[in-house]
Backbone as ProteinMPNN parsed JSONL, in Angstrom:
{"seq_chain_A": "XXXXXXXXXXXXXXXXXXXXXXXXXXXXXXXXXXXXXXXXXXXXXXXXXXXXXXXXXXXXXXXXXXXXXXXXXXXXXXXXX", "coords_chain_A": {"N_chain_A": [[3.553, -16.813, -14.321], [4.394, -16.609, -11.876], [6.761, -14.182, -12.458], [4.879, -12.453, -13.53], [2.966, -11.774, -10.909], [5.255, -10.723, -9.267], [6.474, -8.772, -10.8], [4.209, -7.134, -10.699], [3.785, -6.228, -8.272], [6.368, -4.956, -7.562], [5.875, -2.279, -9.523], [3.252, -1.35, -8.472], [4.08, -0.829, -5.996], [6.499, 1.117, -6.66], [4.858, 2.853, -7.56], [3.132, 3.544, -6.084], [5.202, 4.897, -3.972], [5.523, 7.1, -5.516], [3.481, 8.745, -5.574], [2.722, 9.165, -2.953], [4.695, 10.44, -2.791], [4.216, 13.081, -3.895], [2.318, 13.787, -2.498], [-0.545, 12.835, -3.058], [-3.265, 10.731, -1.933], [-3.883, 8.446, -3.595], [-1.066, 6.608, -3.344], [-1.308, 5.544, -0.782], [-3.24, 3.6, -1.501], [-1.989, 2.262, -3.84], [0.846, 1.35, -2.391], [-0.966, -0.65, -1.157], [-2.223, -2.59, -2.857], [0.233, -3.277, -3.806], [1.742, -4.215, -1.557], [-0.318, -6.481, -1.299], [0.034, -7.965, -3.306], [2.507, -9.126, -2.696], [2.302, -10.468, -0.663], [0.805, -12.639, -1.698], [2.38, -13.394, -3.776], [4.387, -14.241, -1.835], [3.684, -16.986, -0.274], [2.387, -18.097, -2.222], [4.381, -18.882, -3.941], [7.003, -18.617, -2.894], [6.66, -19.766, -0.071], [7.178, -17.88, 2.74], [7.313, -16.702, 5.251], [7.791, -14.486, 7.563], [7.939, -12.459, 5.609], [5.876, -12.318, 4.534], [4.413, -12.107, 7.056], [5.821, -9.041, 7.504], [4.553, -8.003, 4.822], [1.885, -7.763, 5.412], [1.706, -6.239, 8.004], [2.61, -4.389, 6.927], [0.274, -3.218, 4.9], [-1.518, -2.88, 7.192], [-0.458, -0.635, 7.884], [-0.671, 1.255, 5.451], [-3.794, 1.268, 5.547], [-4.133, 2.593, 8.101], [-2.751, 5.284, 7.374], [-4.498, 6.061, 5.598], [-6.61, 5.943, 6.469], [-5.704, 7.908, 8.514], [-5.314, 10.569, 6.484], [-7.828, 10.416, 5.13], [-9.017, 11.376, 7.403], [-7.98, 13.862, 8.339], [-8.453, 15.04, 5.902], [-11.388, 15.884, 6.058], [-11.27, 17.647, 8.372], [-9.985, 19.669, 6.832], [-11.882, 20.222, 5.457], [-13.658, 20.998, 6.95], [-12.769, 23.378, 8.301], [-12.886, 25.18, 6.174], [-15.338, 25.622, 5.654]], "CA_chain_A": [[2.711, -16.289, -13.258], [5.461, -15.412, -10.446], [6.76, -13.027, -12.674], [3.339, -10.965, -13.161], [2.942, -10.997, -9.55], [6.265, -9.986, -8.725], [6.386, -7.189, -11.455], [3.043, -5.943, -10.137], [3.865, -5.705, -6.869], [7.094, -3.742, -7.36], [4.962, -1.502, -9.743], [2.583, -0.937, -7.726], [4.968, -0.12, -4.336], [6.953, 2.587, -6.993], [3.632, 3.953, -8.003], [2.416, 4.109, -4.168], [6.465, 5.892, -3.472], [5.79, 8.518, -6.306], [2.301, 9.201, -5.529], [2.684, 9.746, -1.791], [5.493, 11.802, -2.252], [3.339, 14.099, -4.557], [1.032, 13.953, -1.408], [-1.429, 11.992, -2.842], [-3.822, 9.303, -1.294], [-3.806, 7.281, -4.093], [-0.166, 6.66, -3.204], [-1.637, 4.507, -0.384], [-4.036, 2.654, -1.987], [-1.012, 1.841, -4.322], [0.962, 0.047, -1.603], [-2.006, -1.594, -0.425], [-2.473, -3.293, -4.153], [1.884, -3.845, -3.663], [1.76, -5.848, -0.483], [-1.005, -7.431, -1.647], [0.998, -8.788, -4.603], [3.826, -9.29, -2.053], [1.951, -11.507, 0.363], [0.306, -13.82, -2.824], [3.773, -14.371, -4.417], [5.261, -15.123, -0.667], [2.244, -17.437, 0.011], [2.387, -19.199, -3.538], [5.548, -18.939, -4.963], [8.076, -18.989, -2.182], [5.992, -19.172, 1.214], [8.192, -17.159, 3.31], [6.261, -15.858, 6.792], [8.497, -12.887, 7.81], [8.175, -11.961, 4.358], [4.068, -12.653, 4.955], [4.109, -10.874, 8.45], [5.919, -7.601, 6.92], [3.38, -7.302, 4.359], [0.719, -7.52, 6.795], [2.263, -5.045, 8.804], [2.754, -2.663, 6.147], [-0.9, -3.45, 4.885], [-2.091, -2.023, 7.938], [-0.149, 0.925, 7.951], [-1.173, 1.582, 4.823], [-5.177, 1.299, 6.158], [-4.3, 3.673, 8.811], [-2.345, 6.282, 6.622], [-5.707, 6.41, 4.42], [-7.837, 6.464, 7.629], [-5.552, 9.973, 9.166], [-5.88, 11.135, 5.284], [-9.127, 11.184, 4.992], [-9.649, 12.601, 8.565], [-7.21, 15.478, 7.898], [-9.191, 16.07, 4.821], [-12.257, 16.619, 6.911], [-11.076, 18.809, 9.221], [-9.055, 20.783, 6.547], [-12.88, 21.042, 4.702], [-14.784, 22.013, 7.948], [-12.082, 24.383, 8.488], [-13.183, 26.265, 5.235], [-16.79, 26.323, 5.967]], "C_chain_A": [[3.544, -15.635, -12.155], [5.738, -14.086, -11.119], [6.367, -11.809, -12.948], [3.149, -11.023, -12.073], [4.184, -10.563, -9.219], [6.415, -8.54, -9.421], [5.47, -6.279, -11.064], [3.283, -5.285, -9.09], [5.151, -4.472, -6.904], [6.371, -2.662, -8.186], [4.026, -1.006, -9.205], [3.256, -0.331, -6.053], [5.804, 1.089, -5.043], [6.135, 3.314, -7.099], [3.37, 4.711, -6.97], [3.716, 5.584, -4.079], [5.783, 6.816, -3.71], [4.738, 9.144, -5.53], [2.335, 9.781, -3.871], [4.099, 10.814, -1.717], [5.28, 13.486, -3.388], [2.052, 14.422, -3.755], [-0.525, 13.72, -2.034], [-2.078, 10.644, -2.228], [-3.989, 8.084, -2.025], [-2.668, 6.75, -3.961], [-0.655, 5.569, -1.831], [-2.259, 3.063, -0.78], [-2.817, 1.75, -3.134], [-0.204, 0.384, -3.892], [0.44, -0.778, -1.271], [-1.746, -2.575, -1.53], [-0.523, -3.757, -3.738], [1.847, -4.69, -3.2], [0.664, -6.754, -0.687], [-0.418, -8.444, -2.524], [1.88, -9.466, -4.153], [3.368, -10.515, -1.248], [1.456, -12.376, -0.498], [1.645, -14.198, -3.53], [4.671, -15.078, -3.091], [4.278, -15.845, 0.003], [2.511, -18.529, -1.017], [3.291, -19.84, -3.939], [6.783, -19.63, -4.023], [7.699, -19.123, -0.477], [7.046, -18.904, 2.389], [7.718, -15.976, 4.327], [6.748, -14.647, 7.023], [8.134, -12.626, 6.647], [5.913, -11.926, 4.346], [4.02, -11.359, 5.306], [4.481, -9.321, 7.981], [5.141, -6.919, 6.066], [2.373, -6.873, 4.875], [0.657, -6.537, 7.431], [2.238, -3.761, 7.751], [1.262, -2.567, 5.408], [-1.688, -2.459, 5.747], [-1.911, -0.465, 8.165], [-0.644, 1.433, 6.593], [-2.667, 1.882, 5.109], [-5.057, 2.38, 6.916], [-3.644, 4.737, 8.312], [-3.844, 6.424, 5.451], [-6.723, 6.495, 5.332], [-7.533, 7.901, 8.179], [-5.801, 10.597, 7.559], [-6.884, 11.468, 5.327], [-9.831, 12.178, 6.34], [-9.073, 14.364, 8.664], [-8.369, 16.563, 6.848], [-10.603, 16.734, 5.356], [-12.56, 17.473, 7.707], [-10.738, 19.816, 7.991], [-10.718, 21.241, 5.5], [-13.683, 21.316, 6.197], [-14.421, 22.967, 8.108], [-12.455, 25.354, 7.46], [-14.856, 27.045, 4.813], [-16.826, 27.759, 6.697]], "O_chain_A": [[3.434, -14.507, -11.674], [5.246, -13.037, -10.705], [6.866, -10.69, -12.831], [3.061, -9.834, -11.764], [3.968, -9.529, -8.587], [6.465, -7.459, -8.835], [5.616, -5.058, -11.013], [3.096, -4.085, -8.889], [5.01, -3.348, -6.422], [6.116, -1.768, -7.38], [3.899, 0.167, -9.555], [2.757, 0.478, -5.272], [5.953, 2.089, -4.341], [6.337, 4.496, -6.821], [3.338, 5.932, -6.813], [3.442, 6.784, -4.101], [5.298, 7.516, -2.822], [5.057, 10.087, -4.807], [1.917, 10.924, -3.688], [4.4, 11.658, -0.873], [5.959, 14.506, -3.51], [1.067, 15.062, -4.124], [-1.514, 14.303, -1.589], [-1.411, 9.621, -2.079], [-4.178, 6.975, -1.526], [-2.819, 5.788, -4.713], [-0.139, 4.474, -2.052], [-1.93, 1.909, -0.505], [-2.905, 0.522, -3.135], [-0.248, -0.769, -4.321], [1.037, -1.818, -0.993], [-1.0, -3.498, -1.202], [-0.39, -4.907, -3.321], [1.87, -5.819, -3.69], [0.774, -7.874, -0.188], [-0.472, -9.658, -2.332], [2.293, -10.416, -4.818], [4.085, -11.515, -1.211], [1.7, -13.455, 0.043], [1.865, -15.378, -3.803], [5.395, -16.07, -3.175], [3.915, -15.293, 1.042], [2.811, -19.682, -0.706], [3.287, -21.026, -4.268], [7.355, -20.702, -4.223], [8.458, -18.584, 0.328], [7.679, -19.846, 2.867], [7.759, -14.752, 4.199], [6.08, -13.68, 6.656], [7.156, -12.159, 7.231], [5.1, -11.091, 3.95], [3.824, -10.266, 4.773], [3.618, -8.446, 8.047], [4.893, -5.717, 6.162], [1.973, -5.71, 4.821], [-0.379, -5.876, 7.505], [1.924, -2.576, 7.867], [1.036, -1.359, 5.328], [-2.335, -1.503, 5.32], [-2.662, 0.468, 8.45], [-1.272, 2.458, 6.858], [-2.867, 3.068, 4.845], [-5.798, 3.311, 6.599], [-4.029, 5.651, 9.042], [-3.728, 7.122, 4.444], [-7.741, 7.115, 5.024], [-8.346, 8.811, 8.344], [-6.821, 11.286, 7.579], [-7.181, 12.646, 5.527], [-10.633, 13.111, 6.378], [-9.55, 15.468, 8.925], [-8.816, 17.71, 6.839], [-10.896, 17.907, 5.123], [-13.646, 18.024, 7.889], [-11.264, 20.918, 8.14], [-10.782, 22.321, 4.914], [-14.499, 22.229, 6.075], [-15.265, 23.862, 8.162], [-12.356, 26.52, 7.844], [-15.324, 28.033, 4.246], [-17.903, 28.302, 6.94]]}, "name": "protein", "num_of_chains": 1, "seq": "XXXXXXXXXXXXXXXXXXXXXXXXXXXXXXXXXXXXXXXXXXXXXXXXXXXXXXXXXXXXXXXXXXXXXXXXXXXXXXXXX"}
C-alpha cells in the first residue's frame, strides 16, 4: 500500500509538470491528485506535518492556478465575441 501511494503521487506531480508546461489545465488538476497522494502517505505511512503543511500549501495553489485559468479563459473567449 505505501508503495501505490507513493508511486501515484510522484506520477501524478510528473504528469501535472508535463502537462502544465504544455500549458494545459489538466496539469493542475494533476498536482492536485499528487499532493493529495502526498498528504495520505505523510498522514498514514510516515505522519510528517511540514511534509502535511507543504502539501496543503501547494494544494491551494494548485486551486488558485485553476481558478486564474479558467478566468483567463473567459476573458480570452469574451474577447473573441
Amino acid at each position: 500500500m505505501v508503495e501505490i501511494v507513493s508511486v501515484l503521487g510522484m506520477l501524478f506531480s510528473v504528469a501535472g509538470n508535463l502537462l502544465l508546461a504544455k500549458k494545459s489545465a489538466l496539469g493542475f488538476w494533476c498536482f492536485l491528485a499528487g499532493n493529495l497522494m502526498w498528504i495520505l502517505y505523510s498522514i498514514l505511512f510516515s505522519f510528517n506535518l511540514p511534509m502535511v503543511l507543504q502539501y496543503l500549501i501547494f494544494s491551494v495553489i494548485n486551486v488558485y492556478g485553476i481558478y486564474e485559468y479558467r478566468k483567463g479563459e473567459k476573458t480570452r473567449c469574451n474577447s473573441k465575441k
